[in-house]
CHARMM internal coordinates of N, CA and C (Angstrom, degrees):
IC EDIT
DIST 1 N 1 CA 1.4350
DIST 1 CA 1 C 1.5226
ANGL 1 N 1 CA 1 C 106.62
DIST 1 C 2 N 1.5455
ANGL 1 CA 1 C 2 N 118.84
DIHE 1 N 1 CA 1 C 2 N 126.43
DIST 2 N 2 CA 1.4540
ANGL 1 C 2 N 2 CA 97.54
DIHE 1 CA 1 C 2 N 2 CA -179.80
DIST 2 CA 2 C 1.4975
ANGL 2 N 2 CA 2 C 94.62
DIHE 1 C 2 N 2 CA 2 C -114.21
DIST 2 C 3 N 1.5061
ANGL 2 CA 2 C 3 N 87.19
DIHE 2 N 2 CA 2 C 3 N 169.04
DIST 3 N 3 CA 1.6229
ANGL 2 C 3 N 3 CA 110.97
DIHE 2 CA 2 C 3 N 3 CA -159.39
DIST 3 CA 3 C 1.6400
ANGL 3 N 3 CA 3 C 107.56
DIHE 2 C 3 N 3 CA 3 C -90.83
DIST 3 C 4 N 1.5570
ANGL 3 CA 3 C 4 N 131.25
DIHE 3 N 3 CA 3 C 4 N 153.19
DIST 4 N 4 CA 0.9559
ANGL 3 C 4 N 4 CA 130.81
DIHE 3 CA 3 C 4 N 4 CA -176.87
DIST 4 CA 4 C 1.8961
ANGL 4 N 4 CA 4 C 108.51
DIHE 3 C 4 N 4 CA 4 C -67.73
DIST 4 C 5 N 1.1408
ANGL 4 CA 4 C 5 N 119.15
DIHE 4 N 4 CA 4 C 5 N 128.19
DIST 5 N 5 CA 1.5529
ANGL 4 C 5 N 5 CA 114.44
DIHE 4 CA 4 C 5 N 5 CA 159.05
DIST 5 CA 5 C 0.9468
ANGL 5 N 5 CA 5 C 120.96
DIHE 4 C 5 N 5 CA 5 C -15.85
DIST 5 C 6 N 1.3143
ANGL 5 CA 5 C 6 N 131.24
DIHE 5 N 5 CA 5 C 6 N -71.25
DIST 6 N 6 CA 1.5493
ANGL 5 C 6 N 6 CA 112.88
DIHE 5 CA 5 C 6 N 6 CA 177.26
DIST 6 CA 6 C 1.1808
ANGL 6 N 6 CA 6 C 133.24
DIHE 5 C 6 N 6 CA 6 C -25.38
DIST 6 C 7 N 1.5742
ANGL 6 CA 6 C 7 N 118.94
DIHE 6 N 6 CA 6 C 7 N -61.03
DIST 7 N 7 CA 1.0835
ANGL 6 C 7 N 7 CA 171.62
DIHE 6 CA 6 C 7 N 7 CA -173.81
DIST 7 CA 7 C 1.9405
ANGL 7 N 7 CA 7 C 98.46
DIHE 6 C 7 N 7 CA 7 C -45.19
DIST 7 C 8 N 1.6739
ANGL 7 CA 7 C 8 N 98.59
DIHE 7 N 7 CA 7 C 8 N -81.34
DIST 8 N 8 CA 1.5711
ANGL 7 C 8 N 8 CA 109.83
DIHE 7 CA 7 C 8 N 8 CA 158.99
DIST 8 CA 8 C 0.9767
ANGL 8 N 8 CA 8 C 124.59
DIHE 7 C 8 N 8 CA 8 C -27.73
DIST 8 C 9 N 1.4963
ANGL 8 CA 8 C 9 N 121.23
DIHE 8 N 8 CA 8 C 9 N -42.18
DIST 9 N 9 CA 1.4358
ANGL 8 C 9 N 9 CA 121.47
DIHE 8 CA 8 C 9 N 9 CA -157.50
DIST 9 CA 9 C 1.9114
ANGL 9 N 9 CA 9 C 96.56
DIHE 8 C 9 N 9 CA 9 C -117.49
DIST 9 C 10 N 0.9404
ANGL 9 CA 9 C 10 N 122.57
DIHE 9 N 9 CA 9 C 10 N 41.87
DIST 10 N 10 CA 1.5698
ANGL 9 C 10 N 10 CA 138.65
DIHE 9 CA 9 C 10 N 10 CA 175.84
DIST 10 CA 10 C 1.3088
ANGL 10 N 10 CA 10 C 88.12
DIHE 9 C 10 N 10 CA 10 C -100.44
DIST 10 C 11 N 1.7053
ANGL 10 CA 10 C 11 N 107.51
DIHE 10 N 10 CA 10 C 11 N 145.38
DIST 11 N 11 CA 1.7559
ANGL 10 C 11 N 11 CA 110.45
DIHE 10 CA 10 C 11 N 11 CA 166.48
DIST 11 CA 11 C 1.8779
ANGL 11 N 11 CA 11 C 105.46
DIHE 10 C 11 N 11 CA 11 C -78.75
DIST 11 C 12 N 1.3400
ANGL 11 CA 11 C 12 N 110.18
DIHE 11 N 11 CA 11 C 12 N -23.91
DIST 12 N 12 CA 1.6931
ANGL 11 C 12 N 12 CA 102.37
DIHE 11 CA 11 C 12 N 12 CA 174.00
DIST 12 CA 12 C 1.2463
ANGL 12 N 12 CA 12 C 110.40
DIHE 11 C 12 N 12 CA 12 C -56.38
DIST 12 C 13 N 1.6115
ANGL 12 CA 12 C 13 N 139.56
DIHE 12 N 12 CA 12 C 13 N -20.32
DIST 13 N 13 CA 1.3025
ANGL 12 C 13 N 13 CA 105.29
DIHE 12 CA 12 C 13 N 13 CA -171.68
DIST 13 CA 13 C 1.5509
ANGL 13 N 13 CA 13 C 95.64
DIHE 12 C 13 N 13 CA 13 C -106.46
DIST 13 C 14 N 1.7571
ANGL 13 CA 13 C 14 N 116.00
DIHE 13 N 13 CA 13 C 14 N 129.63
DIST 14 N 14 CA 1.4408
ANGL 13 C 14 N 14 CA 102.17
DIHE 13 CA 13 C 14 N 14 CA -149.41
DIST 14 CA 14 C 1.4340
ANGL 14 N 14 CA 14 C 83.35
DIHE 13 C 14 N 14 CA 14 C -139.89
DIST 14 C 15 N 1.5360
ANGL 14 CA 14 C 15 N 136.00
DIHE 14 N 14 CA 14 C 15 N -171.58
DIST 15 N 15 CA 1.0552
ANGL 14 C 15 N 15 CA 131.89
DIHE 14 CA 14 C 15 N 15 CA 173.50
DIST 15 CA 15 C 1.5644
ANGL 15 N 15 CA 15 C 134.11
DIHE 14 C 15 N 15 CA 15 C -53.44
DIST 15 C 16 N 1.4684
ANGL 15 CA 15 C 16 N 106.02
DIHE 15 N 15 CA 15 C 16 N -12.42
DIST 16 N 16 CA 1.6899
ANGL 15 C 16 N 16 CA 103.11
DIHE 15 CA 15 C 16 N 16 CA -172.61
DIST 16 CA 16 C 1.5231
ANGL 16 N 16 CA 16 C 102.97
DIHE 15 C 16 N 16 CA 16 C -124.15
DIST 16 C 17 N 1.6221
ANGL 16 CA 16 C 17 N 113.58
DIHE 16 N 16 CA 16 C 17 N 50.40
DIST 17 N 17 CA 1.6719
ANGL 16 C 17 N 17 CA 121.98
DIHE 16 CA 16 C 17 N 17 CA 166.50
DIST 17 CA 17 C 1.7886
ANGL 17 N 17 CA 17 C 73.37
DIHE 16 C 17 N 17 CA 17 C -120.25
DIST 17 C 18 N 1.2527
ANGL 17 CA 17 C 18 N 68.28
DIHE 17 N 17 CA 17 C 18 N 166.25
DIST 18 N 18 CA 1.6975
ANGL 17 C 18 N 18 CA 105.77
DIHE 17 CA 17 C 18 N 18 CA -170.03
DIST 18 CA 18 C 1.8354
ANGL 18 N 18 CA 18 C 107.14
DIHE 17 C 18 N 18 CA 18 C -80.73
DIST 18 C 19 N 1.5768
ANGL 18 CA 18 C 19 N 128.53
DIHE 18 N 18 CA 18 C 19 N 33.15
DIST 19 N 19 CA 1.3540
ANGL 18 C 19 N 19 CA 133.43
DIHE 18 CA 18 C 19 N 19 CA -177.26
DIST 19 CA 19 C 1.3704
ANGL 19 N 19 CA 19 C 100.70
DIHE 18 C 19 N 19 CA 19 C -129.72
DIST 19 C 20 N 1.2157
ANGL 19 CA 19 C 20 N 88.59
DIHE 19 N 19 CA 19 C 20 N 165.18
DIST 20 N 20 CA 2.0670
ANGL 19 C 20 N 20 CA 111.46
DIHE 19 CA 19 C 20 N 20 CA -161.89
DIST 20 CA 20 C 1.8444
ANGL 20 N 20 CA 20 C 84.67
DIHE 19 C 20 N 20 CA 20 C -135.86
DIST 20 C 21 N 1.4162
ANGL 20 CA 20 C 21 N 121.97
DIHE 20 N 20 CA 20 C 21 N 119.62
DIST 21 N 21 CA 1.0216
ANGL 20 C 21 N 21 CA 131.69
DIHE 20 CA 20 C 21 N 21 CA 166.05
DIST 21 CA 21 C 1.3022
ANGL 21 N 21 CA 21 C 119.57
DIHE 20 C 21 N 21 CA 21 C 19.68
DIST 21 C 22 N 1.7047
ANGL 21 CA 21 C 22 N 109.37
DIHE 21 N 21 CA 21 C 22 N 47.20
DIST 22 N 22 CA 1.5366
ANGL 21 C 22 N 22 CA 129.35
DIHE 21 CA 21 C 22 N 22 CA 144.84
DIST 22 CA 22 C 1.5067
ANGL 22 N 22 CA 22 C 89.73
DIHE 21 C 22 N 22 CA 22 C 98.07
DIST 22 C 23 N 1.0156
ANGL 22 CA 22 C 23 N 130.30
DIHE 22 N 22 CA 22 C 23 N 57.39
DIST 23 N 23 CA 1.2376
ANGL 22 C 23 N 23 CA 138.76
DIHE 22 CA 22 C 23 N 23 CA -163.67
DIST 23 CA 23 C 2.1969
ANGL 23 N 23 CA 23 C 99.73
DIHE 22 C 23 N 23 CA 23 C -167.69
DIST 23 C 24 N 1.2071
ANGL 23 CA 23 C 24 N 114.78
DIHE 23 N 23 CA 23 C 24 N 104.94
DIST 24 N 24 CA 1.3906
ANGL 23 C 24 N 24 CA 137.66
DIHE 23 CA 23 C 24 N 24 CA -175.81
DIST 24 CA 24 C 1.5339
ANGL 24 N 24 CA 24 C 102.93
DIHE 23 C 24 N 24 CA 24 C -81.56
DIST 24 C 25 N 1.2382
ANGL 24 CA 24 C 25 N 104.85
DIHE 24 N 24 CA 24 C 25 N 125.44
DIST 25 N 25 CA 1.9502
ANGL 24 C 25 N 25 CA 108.02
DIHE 24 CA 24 C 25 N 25 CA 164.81
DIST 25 CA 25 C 1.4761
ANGL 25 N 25 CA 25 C 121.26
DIHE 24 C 25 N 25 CA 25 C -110.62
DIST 25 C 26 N 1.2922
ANGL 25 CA 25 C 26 N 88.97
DIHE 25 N 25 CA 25 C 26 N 117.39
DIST 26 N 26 CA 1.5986
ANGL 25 C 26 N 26 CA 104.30
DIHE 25 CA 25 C 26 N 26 CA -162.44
DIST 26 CA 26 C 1.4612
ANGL 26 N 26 CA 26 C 96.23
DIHE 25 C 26 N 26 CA 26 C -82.89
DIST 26 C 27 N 1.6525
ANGL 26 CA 26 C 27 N 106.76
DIHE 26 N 26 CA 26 C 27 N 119.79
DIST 27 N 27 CA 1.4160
ANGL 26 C 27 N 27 CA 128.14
DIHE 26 CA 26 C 27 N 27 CA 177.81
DIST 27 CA 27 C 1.7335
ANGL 27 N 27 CA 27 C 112.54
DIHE 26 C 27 N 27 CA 27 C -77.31
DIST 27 C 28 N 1.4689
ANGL 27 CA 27 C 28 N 131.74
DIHE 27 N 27 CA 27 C 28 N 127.43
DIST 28 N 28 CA 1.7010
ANGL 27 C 28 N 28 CA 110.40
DIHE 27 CA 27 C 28 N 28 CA 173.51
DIST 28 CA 28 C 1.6383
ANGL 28 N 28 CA 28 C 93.11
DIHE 27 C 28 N 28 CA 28 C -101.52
DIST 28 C 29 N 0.9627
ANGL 28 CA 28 C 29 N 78.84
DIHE 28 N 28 CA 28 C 29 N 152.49
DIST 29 N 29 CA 1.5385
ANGL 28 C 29 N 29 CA 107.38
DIHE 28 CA 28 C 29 N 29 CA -163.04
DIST 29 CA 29 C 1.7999
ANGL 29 N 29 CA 29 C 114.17
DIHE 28 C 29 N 29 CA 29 C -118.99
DIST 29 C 30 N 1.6338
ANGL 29 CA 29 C 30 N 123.21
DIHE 29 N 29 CA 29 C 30 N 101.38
DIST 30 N 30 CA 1.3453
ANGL 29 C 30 N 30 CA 107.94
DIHE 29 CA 29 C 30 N 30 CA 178.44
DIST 30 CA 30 C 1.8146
ANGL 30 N 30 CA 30 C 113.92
DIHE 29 C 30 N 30 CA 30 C -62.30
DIST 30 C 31 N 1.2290
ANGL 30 CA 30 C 31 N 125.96
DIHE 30 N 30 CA 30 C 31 N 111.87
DIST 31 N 31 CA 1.5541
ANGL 30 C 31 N 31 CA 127.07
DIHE 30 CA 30 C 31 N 31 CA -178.41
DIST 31 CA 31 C 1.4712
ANGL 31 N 31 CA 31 C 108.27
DIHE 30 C 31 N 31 CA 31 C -69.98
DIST 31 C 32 N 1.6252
ANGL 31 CA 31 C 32 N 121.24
DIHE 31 N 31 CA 31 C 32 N -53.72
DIST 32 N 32 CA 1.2680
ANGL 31 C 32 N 32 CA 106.39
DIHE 31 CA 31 C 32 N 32 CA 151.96
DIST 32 CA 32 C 0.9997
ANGL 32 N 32 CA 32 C 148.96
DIHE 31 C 32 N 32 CA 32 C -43.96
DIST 32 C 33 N 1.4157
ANGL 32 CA 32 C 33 N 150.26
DIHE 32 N 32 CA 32 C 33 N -44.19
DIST 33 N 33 CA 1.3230
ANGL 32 C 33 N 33 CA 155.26
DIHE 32 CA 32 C 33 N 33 CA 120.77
DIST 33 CA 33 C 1.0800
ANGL 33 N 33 CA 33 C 116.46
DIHE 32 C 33 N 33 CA 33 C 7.87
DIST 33 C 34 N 1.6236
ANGL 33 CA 33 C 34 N 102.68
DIHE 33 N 33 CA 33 C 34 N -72.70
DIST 34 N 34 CA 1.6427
ANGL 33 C 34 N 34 CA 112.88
DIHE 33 CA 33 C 34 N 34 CA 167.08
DIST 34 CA 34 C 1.6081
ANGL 34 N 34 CA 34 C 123.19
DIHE 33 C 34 N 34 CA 34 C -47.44
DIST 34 C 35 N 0.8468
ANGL 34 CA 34 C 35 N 126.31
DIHE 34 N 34 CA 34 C 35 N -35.03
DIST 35 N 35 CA 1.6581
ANGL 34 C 35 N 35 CA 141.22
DIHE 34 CA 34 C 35 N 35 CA -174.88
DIST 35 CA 35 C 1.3314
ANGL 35 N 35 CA 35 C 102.30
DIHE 34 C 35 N 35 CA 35 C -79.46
DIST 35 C 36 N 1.1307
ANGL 35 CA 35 C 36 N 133.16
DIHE 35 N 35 CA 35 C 36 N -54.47
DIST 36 N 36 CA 1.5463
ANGL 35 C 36 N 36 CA 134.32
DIHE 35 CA 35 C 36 N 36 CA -170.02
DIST 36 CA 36 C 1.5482
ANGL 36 N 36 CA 36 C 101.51
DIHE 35 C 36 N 36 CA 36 C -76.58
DIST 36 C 37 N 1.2062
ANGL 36 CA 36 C 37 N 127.44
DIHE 36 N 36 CA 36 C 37 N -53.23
DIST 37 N 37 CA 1.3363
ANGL 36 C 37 N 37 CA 117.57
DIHE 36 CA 36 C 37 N 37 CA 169.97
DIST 37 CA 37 C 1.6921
ANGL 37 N 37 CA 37 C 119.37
DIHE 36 C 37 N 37 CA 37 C -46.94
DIST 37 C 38 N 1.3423
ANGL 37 CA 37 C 38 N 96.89
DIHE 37 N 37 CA 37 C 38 N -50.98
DIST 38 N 38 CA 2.2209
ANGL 37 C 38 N 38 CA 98.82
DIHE 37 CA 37 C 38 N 38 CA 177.33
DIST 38 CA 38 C 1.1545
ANGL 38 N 38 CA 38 C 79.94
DIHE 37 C 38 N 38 CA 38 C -68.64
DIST 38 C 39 N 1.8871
ANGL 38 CA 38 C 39 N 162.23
DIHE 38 N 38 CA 38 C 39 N 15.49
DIST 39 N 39 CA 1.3853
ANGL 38 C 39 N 39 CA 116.90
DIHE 38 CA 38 C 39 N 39 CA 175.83
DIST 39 CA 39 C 1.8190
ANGL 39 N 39 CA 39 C 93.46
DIHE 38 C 39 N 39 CA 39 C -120.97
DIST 39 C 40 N 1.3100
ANGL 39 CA 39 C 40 N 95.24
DIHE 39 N 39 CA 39 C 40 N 2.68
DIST 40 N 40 CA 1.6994
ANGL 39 C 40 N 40 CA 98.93
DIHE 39 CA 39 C 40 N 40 CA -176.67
DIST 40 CA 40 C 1.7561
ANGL 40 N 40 CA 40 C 107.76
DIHE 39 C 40 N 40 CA 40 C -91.68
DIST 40 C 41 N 1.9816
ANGL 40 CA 40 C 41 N 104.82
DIHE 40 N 40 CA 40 C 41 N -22.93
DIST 41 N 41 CA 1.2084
ANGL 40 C 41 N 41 CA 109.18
DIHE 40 CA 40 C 41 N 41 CA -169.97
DIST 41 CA 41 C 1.8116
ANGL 41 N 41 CA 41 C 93.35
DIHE 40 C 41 N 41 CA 41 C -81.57
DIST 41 C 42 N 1.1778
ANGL 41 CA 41 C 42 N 99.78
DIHE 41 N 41 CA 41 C 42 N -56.02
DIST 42 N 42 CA 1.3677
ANGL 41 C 42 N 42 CA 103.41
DIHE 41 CA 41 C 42 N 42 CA -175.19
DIST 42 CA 42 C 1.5484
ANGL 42 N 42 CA 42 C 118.62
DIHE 41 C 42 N 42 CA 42 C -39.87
DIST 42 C 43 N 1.1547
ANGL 42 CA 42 C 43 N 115.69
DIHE 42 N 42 CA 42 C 43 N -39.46
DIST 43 N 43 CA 1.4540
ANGL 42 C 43 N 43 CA 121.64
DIHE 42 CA 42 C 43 N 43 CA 160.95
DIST 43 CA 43 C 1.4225
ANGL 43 N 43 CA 43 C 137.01
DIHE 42 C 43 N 43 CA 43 C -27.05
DIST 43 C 44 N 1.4022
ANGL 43 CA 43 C 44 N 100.10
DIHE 43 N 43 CA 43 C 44 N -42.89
DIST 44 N 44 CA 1.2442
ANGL 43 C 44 N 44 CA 102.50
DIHE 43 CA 43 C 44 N 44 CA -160.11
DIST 44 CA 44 C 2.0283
ANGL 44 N 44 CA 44 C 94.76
DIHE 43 C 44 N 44 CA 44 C -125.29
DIST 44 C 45 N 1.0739
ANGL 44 CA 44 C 45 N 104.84
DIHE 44 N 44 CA 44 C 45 N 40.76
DIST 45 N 45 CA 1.3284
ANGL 44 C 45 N 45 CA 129.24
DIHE 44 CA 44 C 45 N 45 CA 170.79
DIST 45 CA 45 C 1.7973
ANGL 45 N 45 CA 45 C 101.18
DIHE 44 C 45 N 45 CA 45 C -78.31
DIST 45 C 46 N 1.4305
ANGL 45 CA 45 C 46 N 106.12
DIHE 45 N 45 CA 45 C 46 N 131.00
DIST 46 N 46 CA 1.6357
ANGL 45 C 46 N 46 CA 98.10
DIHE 45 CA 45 C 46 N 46 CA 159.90
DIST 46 CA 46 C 1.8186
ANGL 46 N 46 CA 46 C 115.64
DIHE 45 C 46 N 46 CA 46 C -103.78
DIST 46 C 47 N 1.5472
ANGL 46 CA 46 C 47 N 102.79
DIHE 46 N 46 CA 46 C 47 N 96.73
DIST 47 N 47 CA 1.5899
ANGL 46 C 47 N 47 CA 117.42
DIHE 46 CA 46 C 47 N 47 CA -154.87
DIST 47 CA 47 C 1.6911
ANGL 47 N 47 CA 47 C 97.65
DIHE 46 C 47 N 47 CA 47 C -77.30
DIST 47 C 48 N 1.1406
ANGL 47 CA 47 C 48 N 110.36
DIHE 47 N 47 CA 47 C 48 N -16.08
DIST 48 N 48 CA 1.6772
ANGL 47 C 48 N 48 CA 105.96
DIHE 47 CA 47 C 48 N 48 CA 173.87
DIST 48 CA 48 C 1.4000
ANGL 48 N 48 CA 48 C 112.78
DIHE 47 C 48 N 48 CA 48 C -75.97
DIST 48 C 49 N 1.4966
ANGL 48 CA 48 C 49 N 109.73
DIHE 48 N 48 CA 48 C 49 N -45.03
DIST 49 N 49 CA 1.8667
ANGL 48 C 49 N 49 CA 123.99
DIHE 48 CA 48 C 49 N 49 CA -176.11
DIST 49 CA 49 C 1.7189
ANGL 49 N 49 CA 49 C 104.50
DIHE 48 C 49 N 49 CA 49 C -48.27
DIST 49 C 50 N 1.6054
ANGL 49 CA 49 C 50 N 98.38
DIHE 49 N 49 CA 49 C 50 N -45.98
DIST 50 N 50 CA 2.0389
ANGL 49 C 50 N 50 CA 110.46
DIHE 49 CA 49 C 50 N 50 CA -167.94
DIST 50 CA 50 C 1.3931
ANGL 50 N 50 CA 50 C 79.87
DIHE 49 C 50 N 50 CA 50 C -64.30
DIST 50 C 51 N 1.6733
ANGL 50 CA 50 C 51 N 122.32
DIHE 50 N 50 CA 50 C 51 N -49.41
DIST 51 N 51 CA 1.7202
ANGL 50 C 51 N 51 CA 93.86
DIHE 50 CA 50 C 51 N 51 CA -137.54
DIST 51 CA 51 C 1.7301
ANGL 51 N 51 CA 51 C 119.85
DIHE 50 C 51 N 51 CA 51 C -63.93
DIST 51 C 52 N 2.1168
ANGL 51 CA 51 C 52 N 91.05
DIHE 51 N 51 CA 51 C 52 N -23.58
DIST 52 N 52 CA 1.2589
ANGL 51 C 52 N 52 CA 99.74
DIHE 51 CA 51 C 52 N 52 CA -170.60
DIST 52 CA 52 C 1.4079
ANGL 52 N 52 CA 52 C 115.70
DIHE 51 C 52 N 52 CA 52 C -77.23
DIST 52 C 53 N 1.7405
ANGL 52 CA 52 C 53 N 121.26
DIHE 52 N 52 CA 52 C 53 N -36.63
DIST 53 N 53 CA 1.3966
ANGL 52 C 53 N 53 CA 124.17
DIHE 52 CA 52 C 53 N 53 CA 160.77
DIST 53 CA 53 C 1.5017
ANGL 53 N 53 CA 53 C 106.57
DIHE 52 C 53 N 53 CA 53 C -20.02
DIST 53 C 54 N 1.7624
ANGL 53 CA 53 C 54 N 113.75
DIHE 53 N 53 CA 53 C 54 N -82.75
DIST 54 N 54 CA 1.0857
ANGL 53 C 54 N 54 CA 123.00
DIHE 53 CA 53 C 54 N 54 CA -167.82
DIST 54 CA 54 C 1.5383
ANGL 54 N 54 CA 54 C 118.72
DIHE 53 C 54 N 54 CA 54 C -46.21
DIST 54 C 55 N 1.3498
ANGL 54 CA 54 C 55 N 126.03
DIHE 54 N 54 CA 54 C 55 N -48.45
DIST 55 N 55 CA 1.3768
ANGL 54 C 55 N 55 CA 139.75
DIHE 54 CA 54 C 55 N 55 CA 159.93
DIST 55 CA 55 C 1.7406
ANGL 55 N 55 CA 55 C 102.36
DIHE 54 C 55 N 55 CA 55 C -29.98
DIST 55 C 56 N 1.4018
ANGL 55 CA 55 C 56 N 117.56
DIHE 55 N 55 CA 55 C 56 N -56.07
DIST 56 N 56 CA 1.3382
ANGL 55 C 56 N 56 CA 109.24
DIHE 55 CA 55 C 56 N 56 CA -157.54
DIST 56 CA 56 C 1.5561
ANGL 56 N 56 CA 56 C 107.74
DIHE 55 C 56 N 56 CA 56 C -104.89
DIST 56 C 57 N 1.5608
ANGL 56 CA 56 C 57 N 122.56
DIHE 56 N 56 CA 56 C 57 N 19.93
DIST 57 N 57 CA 1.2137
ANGL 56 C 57 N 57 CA 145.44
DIHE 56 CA 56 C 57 N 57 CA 146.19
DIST 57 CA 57 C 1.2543
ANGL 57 N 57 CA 57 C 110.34
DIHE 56 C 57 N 57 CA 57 C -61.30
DIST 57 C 58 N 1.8202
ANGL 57 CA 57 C 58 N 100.56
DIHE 57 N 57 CA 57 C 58 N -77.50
DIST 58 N 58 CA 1.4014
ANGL 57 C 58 N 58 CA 117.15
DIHE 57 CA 57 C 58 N 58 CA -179.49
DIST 58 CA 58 C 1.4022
ANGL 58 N 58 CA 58 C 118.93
DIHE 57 C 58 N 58 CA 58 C -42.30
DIST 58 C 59 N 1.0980
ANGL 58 CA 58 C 59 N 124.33
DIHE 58 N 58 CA 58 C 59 N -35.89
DIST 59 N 59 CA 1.2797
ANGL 58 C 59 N 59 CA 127.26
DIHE 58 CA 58 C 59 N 59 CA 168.07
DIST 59 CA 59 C 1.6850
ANGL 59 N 59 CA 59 C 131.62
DIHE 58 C 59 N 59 CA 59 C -67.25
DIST 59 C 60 N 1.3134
ANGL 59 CA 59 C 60 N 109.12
DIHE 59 N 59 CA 59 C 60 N -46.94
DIST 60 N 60 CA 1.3188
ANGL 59 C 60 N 60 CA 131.27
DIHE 59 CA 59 C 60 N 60 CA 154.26
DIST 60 CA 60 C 1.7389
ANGL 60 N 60 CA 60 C 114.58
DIHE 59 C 60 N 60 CA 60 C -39.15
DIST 60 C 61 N 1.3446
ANGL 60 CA 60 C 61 N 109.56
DIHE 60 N 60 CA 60 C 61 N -68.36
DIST 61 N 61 CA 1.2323
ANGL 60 C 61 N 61 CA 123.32
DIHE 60 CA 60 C 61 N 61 CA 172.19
DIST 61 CA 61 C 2.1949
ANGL 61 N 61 CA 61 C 105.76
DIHE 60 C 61 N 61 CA 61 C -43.52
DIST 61 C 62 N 1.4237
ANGL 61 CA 61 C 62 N 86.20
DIHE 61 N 61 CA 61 C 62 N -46.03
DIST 62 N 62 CA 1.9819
ANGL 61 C 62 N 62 CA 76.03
DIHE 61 CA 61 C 62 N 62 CA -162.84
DIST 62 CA 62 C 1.2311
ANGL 62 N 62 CA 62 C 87.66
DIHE 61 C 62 N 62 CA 62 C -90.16
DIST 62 C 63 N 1.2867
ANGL 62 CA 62 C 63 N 159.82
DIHE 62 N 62 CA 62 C 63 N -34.88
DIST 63 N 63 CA 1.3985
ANGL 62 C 63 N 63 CA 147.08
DIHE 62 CA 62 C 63 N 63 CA 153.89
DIST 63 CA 63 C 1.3968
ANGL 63 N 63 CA 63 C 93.35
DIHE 62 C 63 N 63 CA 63 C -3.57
DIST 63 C 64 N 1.6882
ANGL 63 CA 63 C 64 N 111.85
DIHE 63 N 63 CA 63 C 64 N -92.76
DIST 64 N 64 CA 1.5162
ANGL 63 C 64 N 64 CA 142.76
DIHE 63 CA 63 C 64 N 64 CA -173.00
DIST 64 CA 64 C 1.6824
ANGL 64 N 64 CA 64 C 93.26
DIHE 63 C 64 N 64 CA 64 C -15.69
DIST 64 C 65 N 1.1181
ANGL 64 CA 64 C 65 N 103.82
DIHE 64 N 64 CA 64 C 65 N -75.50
DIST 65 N 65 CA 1.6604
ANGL 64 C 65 N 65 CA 126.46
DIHE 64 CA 64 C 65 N 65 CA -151.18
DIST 65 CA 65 C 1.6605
ANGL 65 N 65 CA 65 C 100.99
DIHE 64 C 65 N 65 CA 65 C -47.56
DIST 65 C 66 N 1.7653
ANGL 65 CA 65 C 66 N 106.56
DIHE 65 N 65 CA 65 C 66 N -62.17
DIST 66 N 66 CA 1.6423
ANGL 65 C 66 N 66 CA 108.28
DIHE 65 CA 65 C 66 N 66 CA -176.99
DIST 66 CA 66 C 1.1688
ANGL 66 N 66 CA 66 C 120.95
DIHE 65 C 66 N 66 CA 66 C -77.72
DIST 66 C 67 N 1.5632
ANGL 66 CA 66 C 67 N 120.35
DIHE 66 N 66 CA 66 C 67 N -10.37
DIST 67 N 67 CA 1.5910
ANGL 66 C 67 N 67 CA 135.29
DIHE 66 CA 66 C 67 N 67 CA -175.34
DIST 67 CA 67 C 1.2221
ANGL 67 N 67 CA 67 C 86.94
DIHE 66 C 67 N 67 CA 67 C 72.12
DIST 67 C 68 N 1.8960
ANGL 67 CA 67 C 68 N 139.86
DIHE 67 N 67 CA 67 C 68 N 93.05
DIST 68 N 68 CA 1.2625
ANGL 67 C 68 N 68 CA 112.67
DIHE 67 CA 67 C 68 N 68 CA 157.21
DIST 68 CA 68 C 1.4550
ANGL 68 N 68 CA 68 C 100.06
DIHE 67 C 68 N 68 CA 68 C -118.65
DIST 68 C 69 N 1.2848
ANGL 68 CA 68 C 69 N 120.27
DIHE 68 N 68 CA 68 C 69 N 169.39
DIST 69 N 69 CA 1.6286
ANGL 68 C 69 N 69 CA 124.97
DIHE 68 CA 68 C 69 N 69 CA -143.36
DIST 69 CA 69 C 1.8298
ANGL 69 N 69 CA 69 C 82.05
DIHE 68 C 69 N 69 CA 69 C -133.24
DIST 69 C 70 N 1.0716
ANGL 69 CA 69 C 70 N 107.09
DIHE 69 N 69 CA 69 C 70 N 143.21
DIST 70 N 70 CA 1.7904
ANGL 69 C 70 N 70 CA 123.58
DIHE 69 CA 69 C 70 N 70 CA 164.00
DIST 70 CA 70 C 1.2322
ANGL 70 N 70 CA 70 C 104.55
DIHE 69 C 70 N 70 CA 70 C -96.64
DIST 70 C 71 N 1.1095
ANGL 70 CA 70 C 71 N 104.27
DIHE 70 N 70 CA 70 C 71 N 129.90
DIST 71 N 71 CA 1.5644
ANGL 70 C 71 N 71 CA 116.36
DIHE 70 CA 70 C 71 N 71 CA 152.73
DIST 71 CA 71 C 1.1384
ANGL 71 N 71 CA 71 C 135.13
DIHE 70 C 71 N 71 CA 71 C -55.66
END
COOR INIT
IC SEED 1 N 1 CA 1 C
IC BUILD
């Protein structure tokens, strides 16, 4: 697919995008494959461990923010 002039002549498209003298190579891509693997990783996630991290971030963080002091 080639790219509009403008486009070509941008300093972003630079040697390490995926084009050959303004000209794009369209990769195929299995989407399924992809999906079942993020649903095999996701699986084996420990979603209680994140939630509490984040919980005791969030807390940390608004501690920080209001200055609150423990007794």
């Amino acid at each position: 697919m080639e790219m509009p002039s403008a486009r070509r002549n941008d300093e972003r498209c630079d040697e390490s995008t995926d084009s050959v003298k303004g000209m794009f190579i369209l990769k195929k891509t299995n989407l399924q494959a992809l999906l079942q693997e993020a649903i095999k990783k996701a699986k084996i996630v420990d979603h209680n461990e994140i939630e509490w991290k984040i919980e005791e971030e969030s807390n940390r963080l608004a501690e920080k923010r209001f200055d609150v002091n423990h007794r």
